[in-house]
C-alpha positions in Angstrom: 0.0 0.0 0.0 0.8 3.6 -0.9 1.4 5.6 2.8 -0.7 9.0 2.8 1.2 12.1 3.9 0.7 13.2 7.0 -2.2 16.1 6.0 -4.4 13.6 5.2 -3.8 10.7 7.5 -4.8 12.9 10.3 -7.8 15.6 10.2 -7.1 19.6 10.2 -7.2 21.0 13.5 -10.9 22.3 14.5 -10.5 26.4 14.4 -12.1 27.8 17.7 -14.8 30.6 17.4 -12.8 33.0 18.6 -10.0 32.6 16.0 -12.7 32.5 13.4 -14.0 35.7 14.4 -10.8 37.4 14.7 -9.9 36.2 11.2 -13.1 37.6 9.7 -12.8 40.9 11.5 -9.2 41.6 10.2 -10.1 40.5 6.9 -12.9 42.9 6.6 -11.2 45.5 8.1 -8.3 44.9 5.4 -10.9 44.3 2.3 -12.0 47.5 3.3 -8.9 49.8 3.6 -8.4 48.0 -0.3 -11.4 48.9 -1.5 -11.3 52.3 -0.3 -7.9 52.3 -1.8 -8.9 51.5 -5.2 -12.2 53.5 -5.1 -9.6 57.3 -4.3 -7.6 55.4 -7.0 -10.7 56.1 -9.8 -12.6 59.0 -8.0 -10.1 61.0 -5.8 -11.4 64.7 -7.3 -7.4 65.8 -7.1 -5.7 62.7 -8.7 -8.3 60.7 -9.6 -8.0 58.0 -12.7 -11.4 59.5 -13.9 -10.0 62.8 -13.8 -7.1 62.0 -16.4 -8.6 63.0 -19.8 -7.1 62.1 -23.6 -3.6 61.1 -23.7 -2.6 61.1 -20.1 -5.6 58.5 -20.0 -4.8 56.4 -22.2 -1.0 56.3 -21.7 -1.2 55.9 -18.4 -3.6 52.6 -18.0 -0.9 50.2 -17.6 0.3 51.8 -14.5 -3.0 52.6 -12.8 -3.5 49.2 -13.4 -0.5 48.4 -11.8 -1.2 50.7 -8.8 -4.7 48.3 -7.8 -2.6 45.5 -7.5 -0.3 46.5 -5.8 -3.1 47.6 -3.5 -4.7 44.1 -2.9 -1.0 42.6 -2.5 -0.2 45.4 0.4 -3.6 44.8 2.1 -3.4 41.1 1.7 0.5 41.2 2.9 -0.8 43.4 5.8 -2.9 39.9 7.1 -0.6 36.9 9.0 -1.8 33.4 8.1 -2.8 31.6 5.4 -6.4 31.6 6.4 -6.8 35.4 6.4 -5.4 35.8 3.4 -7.3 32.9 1.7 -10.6 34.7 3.2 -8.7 37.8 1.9 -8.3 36.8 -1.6 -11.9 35.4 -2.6 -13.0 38.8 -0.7 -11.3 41.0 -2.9 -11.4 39.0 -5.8 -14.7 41.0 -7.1 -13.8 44.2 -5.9 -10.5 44.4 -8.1 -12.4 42.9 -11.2 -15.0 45.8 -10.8 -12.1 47.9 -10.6 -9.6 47.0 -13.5 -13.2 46.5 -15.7 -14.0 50.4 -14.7 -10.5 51.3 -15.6 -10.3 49.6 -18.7 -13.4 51.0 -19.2 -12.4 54.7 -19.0 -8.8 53.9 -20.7 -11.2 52.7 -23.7 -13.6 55.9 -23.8 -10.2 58.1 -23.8 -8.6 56.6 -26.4 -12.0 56.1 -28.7 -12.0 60.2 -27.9 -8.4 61.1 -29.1 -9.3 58.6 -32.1 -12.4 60.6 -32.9 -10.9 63.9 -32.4 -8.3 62.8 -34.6 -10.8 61.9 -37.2 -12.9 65.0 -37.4 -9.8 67.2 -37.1 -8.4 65.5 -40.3 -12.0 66.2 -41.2 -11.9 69.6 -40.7 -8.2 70.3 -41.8 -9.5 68.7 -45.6 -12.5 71.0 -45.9 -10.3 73.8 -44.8 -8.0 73.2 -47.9 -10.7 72.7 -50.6 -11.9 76.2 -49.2 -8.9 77.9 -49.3 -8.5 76.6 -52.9 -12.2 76.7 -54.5 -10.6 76.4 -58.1 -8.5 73.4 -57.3 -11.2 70.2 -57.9 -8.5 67.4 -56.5 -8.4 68.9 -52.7 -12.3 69.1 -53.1 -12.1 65.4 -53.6 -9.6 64.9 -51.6 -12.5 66.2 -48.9 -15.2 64.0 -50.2 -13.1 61.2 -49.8 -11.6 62.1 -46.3 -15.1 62.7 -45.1 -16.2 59.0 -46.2 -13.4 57.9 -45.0 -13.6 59.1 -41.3 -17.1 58.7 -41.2 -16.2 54.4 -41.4 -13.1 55.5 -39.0 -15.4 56.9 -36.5 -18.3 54.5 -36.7 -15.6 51.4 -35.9 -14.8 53.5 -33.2 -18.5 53.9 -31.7 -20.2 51.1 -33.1 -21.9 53.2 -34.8 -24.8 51.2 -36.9 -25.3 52.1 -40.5 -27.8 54.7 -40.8 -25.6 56.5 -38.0 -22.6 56.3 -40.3 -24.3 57.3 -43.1 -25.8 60.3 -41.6 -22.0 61.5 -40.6 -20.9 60.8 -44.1 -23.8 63.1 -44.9 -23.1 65.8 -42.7 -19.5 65.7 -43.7 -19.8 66.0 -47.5 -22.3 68.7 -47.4 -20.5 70.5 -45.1 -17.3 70.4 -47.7 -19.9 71.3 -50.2 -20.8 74.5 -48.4 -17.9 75.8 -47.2 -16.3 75.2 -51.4 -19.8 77.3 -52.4 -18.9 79.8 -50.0 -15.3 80.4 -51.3 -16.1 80.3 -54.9 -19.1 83.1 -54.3 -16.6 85.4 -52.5 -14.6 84.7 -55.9 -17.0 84.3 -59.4 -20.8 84.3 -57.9 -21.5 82.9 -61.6 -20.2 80.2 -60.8 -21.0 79.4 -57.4 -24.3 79.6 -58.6 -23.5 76.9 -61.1 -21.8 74.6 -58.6 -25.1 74.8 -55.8 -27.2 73.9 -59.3 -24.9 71.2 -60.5 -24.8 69.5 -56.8 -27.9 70.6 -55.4 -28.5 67.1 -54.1 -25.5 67.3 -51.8 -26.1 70.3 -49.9 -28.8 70.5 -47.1 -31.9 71.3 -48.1 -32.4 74.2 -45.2 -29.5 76.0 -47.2 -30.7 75.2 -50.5 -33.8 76.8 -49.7 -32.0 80.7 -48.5 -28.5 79.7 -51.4 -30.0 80.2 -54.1 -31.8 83.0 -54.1 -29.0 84.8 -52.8 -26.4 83.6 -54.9 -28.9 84.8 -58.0 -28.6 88.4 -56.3 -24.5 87.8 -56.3 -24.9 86.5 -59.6 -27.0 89.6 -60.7 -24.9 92.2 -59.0 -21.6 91.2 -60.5 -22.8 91.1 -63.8 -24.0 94.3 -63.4 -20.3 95.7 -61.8 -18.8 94.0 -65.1 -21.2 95.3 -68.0 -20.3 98.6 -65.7 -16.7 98.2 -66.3 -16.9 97.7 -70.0 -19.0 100.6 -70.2 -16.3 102.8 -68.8 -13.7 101.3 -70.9 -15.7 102.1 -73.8 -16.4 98.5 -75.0 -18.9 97.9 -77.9 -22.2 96.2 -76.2 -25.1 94.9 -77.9 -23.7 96.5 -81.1 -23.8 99.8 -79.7 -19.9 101.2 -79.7 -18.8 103.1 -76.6 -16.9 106.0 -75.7 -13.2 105.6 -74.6 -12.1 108.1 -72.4 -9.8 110.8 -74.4 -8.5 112.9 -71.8 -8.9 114.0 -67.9 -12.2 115.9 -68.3 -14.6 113.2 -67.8 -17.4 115.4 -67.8 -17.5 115.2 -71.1 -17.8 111.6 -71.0 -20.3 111.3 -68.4 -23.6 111.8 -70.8 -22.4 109.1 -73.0 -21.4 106.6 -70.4 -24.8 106.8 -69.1 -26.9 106.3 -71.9 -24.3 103.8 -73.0 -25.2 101.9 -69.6 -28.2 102.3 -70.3 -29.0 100.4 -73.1 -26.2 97.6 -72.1 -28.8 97.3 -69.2 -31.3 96.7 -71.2 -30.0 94.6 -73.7 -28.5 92.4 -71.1 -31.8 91.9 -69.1 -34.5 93.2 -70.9 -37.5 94.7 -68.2 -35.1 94.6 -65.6 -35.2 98.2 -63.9 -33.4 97.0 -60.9 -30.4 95.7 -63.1 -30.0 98.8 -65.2 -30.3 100.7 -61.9 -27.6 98.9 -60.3 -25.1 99.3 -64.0 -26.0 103.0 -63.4 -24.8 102.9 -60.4 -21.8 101.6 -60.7 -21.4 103.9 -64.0 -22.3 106.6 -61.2 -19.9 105.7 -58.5 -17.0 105.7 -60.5 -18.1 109.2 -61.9 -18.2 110.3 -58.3 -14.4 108.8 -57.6 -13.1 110.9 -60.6 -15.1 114.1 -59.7 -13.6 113.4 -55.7 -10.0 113.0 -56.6 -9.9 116.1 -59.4 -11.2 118.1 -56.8 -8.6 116.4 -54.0 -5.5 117.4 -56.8 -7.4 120.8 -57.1 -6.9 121.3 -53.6 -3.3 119.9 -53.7 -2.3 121.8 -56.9 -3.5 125.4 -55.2 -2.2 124.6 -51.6 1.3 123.8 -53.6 1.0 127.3 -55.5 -0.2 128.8 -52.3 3.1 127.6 -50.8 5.5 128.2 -53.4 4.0 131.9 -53.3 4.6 132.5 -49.7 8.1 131.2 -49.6 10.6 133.5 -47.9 12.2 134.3 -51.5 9.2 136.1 -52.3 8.8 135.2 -55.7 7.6 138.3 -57.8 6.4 136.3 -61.2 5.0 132.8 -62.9 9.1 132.5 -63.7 10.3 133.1 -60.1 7.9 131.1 -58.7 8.1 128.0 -61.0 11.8 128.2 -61.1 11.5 127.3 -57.3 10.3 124.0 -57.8 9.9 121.8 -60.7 6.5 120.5 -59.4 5.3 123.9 -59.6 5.0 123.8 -63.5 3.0 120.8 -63.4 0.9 122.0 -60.3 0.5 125.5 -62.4 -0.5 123.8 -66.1 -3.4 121.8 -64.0 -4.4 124.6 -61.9 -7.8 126.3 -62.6 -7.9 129.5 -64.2 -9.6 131.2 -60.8 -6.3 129.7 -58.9 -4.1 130.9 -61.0 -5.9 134.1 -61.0 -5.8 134.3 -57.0 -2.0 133.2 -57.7 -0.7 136.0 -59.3 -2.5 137.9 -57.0 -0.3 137.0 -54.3 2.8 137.9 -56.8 1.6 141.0 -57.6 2.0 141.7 -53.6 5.1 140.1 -53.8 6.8 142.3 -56.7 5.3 145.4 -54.4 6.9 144.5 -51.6 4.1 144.9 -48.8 1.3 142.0 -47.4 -2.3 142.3 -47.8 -3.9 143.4 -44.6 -5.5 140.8 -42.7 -8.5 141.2 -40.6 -7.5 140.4 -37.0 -11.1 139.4 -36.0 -11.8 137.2 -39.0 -8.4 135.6 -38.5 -9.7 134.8 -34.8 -12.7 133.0 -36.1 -10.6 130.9 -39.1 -8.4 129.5 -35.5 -12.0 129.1 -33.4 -13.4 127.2 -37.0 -10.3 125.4 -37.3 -10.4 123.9 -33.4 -13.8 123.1 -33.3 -13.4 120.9 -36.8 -11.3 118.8 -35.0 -12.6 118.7 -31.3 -16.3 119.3 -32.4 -16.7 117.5 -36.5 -20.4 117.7 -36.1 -20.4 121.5 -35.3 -17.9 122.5 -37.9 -20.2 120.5 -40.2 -23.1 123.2 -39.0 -21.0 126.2 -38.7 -22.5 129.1 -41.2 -18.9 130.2 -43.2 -20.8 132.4 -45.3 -20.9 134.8 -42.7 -19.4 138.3 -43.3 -16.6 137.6 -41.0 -15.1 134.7 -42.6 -15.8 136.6 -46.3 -13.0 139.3 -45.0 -10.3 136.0 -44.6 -7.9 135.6 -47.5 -9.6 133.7 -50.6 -7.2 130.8 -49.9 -8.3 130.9 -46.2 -11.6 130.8 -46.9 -11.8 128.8 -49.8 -9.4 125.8 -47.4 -12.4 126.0 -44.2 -14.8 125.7 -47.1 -13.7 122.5 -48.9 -12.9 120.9 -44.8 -16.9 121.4 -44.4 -17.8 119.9 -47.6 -15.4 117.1 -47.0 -17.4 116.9 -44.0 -20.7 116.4 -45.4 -20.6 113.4 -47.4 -24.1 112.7 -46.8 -26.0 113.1 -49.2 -28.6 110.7 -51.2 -27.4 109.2 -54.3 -29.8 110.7 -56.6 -29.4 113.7 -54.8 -25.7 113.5 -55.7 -26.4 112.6 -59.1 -28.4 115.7 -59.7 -25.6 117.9 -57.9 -22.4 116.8 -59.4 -20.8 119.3 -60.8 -17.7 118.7 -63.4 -14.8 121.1 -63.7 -13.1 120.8 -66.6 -9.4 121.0 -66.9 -7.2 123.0 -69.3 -4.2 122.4 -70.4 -1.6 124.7 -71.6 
C-alpha cells in the first residue's frame, strides 16, 4: 500500500470561534482599507483616474493598473496566516475585477475620444483646404473622400450602426460642399451659382432653400459691376460702340457713359429696372471717384502754388515762382484758371513788396473754426462760413475751411448727388 502524507492521514485542526471571528474581522477591516484604496484610485477629485482626460488617460492605463494590485498585495501582505489571506483573496477577488473593468473602461472611452478627435480634425483640416483653394477640384475630392473615409473610422470607433454612419458621411460631404460654395461666391458668384445647381442634391436642403436666391442676387450684381466696367472702358455692347475716355475731363464723357449703360442694361436683361439701376450705379460711382480726386488734386495743386507763393524768397512772377520747384510747372499747367488768378494775385504783392492786410477778428474766427473741426466735426459741419466775418479772410483761407466742411458732409442721397455733381473741366496749356 501507498502511505498518505501526514495532511491527510490525520484531520485539520478544528478552528475555535474565537479565532474564526478574529480572522473575519481583520479580513474585513483589510478588504476594506483596499477597497477604499482602489475606489480614491478612480474617483479621488485631485488625482483621480477618472480625472485624467485624452492622452494622459490612455497612456497611463498600464500603470494605474498596476497601482490596484499593488493595493490588494499590500492589504493582503498586511494579514498573517494563510487563512486570512485565503478569506482575503476570494473577498477581494470581485472588488479588483470591478475595478480593473472600470478602468479599462475609461482607458477605452479616452482613447476612442483622441481617435475621434483625430478623425474629425483630419475632417476639418481637408474642408479647410478645398476652401482655401475653390478652383483646385483634387483637394475638393480629396474632402469628399476624407469625409467617407472618417465617417467608417469613427463609426468602428463607436459602433456606430449604419444609418448613423451614413448620416455622418452626410453631414461631412455637405459641409465640404458648403464651405467650397462659400469660397467660390466670395470669388466668381457665376459660378457658385452653377456649382449649388450642379450639386444641389448634396447640400442641405435648409441652405438650399436661402443659397439660391441669394447667390442669384450675387450673380445679378456682379454682372451688373462687369457690363459697368466695360462701359467705362468704352467697350462695344449689344452693337452699340462706346466712348473711350480721351483725356482728364470726364465730364464730357459722363452723358455718354450713361446712356451707354443704359442700353447695355437693357440689352442684357431686358424689363429689368433693378439691373439697369444697379449698372448706373456703378457707371455713377466711379463718376463720383473721378469728380472726388480732381477736386482732392485741385486742392493739392493750389495749396502747392499757395506755398510756393509765400516762400521766404518772395517770388515776384509765374518764372520766379516756377523756377523754385519743378513740381510747380505741373501744379500750375493743372491749376484752374480762378487759382491761378488768386496766384498771381499774391505775386503781384510780392513784386510790391508789402502784405495784404489781414482782418485780425476774422483771423480769430478761421483758428476758433479750425479747433472746433477737429474737437467738435459735427459742429464744424453746421458752422455758417458764409458769414461776413469769414468773407474778410484771404480767398485761400476761406476757400481751405470751405472744402474741410464739404469734406465733411458726405451725406447726401445718391440721386441727390447725381443731380448735384458738378464737373470742372481741366485746361491744359
Amino acid at each position: 500500500m501507498i502511505p498518505l502524507p501526514d495532511n491527510l492521514r490525520r484531520p485539520p485542526a478544528p478552528v475555535s470561534p474565537v479565532h474564526s471571528a478574529r480572522d473575519e474581522t481583520a479580513v474585513d477591516a483589510a478588504v476594506a482599507r483596499a477597497a477604499a484604496r482602489l475606489h480614491g484610485l478612480q474617483f479621488n477629485p485631485e488625482h483621480g483616474y477618472y480625472g485624467w482626460k485624452g492622452e494622459d488617460a490612455a497612456d497611463g492605463h498600464a500603470t494605474i493598473r498596476q497601482v490596484a494590485h499593488e493595493i490588494v498585495r499590500d492589504a493582503r501582505q498586511s494579514l498573517a496566516g494563510e487563512r486570512r489571506r485565503a478569506l482575503f483573496d476570494g473577498a477581494i477577488r470581485p472588488i479588483l475585477d470591478r475595478t480593473l473593468a472600470s478602468l479599462a473602461g475609461h482607458a477605452a472611452a479616452e482613447a476612442a475620444g483622441l481617435h475621434a478627435t483625430a478623425a474629425k480634425a483630419r475632417l476639418e483640416a481637408a474642408i479647410r483646404d478645398a476652401a482655401a483653394h475653390p478652383g483646385d477640384d483634387g483637394r475638393f475630392a480629396h474632402a469628399v473622400f476624407t469625409a467617407d473615409g472618417e465617417s467608417r473610422r469613427l463609426a468602428a470607433i463607436h459602433g456606430w450602426d449604419q444609418p448613423t454612419t451614413q448620416a455622418f458621411h452626410r453631414a461631412g460631404s455637405e459641409r465640404a460642399h458648403a464651405a467650397r460654395l462659400l469660397a467660390i461666391a466670395q470669388i466668381d458668384p457665376n459660378r457658385a451659382l452653377e456649382f449649388f445647381r450642379a450639386n444641389r442634391d448634396q447640400f442641405d436642403p435648409r441652405l438650399g432653400a436661402h443659397a439660391e436666391p441669394k447667390l442669384t442676387l450675387l450673380a445679378k450684381s456682379a454682372k451688373a459691376r462687369a457690363l459697368a466696367e466695360a462701359v467705362l472702358r468704352g467697350e462695344t455692347i449689344a452693337g452699340t460702340p462706346g466712348v473711350r475716355p480721351t483725356n482728364s475731363d470726364f465730364a464730357t464723357h459722363f452723358s455718354a457713359w450713361r446712356s451707354h449703360a443704359n442700353l447695355a442694361a437693357t440689352a442684357c436683361e431686358p424689363g429689368d429696372c433693378d439691373f439697369a439701376n444697379e449698372v448706373l450705379n456703378h457707371v455713377q460711382g466711379h463718376v463720383e471717384r473721378l469728380n472726388s480726386e480732381a477736386a482732392a488734386k485741385d486742392r493739392d495743386d493750389r495749396n502747392l502754388l499757395l506755398t510756393g507763393a509765400l516762400d521766404p524768397r518772395r517770388p515776384r512772377d509765374e518764372a520766379e515762382l516756377l523756377a523754385l520747384d519743378p513740381r510747380l510747372k505741373l501744379a500750375w499747367v493743372d491749376a484752374r484758371p480762378e487759382v491761378r488768378a488768386g496766384i498771381r494775385a499774391r505775386l503781384r504783392h510780392n513784386a510790391r513788396g508789402y502784405e495784404p492786410p489781414l482782418d485780425g477778428e476774422a483771423l480769430r474766427h478761421a483758428r476758433w473754426a479750425e479747433g472746433l473741426r477737429h474737437a467738435h466735426p459735427e459742429a464744424f459741419r453746421r458752422l455758417d462760413l458764409a458769414h461776413s466775418v469769414y468773407r474778410r479772410l484771404p480767398a485761400d483761407l476761406h476757400q481751405a475751411l470751405l472744402d474741410a466742411q464739404t469734406d465733411a458732409n458726405p451725406n447726401r442721397g445718391s440721386a441727390d448727388r447725381l443731380r448735384r455733381l458738378t464737373f470742372r473741366p481741366r485746361r491744359h496749356g
